[in-house]
N, C-alpha and C positions, 0 to 999 in steps of 0.2 A: 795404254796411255802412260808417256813417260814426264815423271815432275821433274824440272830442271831448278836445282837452287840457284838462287843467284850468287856469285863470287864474294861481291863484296860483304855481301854476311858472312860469310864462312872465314873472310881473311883477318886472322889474329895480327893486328898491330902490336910489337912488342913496345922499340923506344915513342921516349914522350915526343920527339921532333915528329918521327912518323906520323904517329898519333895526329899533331897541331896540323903536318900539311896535309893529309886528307880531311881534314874538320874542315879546313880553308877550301879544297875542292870542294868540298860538301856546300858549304856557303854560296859561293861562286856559281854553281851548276844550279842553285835554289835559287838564287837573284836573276840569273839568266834565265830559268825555266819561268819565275813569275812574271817579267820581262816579257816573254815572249807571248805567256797567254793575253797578258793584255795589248798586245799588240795585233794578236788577234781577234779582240775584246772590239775593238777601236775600228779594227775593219769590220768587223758585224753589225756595228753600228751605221759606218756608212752605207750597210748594202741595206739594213732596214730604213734609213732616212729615205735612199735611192728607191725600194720599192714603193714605200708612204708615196713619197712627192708624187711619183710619176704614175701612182694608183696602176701598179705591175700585177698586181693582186690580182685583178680582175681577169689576167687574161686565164688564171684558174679557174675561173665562174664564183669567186668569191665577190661579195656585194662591198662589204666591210673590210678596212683593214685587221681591226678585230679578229675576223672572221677567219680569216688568213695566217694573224699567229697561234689562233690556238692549236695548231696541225704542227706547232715544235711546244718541245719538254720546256719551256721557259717562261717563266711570271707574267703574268700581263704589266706589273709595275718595274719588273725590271725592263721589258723591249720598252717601257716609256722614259725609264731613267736612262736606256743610251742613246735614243730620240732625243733628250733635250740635250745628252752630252755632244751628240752630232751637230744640234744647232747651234749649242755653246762655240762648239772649234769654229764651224761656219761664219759665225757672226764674231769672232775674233775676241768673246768672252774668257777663253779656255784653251791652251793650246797642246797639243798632240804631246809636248814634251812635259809640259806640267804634269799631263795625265798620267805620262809614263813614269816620272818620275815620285808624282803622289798617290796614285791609286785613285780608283773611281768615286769611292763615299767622298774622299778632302774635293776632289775636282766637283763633285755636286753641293758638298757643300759652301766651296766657292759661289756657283751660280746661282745658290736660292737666294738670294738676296738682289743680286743683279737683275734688271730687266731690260728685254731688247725687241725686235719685233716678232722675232720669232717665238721669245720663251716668257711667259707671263712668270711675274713674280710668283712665289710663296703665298697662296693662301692661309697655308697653315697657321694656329697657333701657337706662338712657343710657349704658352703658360698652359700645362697641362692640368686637366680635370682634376676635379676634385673631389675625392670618393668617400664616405662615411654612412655609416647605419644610424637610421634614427631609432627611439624604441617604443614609439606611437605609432600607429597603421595611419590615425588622422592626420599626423603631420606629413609623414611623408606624401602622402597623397595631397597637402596641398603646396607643400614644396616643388614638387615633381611636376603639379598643374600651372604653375608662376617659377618656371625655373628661370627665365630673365630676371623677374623680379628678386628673385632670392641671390645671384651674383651681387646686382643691384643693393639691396639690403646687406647683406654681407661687408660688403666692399665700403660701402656708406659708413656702417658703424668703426670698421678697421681705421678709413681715415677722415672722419670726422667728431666720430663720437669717441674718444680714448679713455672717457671717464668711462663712460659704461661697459666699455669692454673690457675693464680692470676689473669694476665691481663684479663683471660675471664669471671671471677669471676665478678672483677671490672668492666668492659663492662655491662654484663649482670646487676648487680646491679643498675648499671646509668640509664642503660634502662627502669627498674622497675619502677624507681623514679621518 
């Protein structure tokens, strides 16, 4: 077995000009090559929207489209994120150049907000959980058993009650000290 180095590791750039124009090919040849993957990104997408729609799956013996991607190396949330990107370009939310030119996260985050016939809004929340240790077993467990109520509670005292949330502020602070 023979190793073949590559050239351009071995080649000593001496001047700073040399140097800058192959930094600049370097560049170029990176833009183009990420370019290019997602342009391939984009057609994968259409041939997974094209198998979906037209239930192509099936003539595998698969029931499920489900069923069907898990026989490729790739996330089940990402064949979903270029499903809705395919329905995005489709439905004229999102277009082929946007994508190419912002990448797939900005072009999804474009359309989670958007709603069309094809792609249901955003169920998500954007106010993310909120996590903390109690240091009673009893509270926690009855926190944990009213956790609507305890948002509820919470949120109540925040913007309603501002006296009491100072006093327990101040309390708690005393106590630190």
């Amino acid at each position: 077995m023979q190793i073949q180095v590559n050239d351009r590791v071995l080649k000593k750039i001496d001047s700073e000009e040399e140097l800058k124009i192959y930094y600049n090919k370097l560049k170029e040849n990176f833009a183009n090559s990420f370019k290019k993957e997602i342009v391939y990104k984009i057609e994968c997408m259409k041939i997974l929207k094209e198998i979906r729609d037209n239930a192509y799956y099936k003539m595998d013996g698969f029931k499920t489209f489900d069923a069907f991607t898990k026989n490729f190396k790739i996330a089940r949330s990402q064949i979903y994120n270029y499903l809705k990107l395919a329905n995005a370009i489709e439905d004229g939310l999102v277009s082929e150049e946007y994508l190419l030119e912002n990448g797939i996260n900005e072009s999804l985050d474009l359309i989670k907000n958007k709603e069309s016939a094809t792609i249901k809004k955003s169920k998500q929340n954007p106010i993310k959980p909120l996590r903390f240790q109690l240091k009673r077993q009893d509270s926690y467990d009855f926190y944990k058993k009213n956790a609507k109520f305890t948002a509820f509670f919470l949120d109540e005292i925040f913007s309603n009650q501002k006296e009491l949330l100072d006093n327990l502020l101040k309390k708690f602070k005393d106590l630190r000290d």
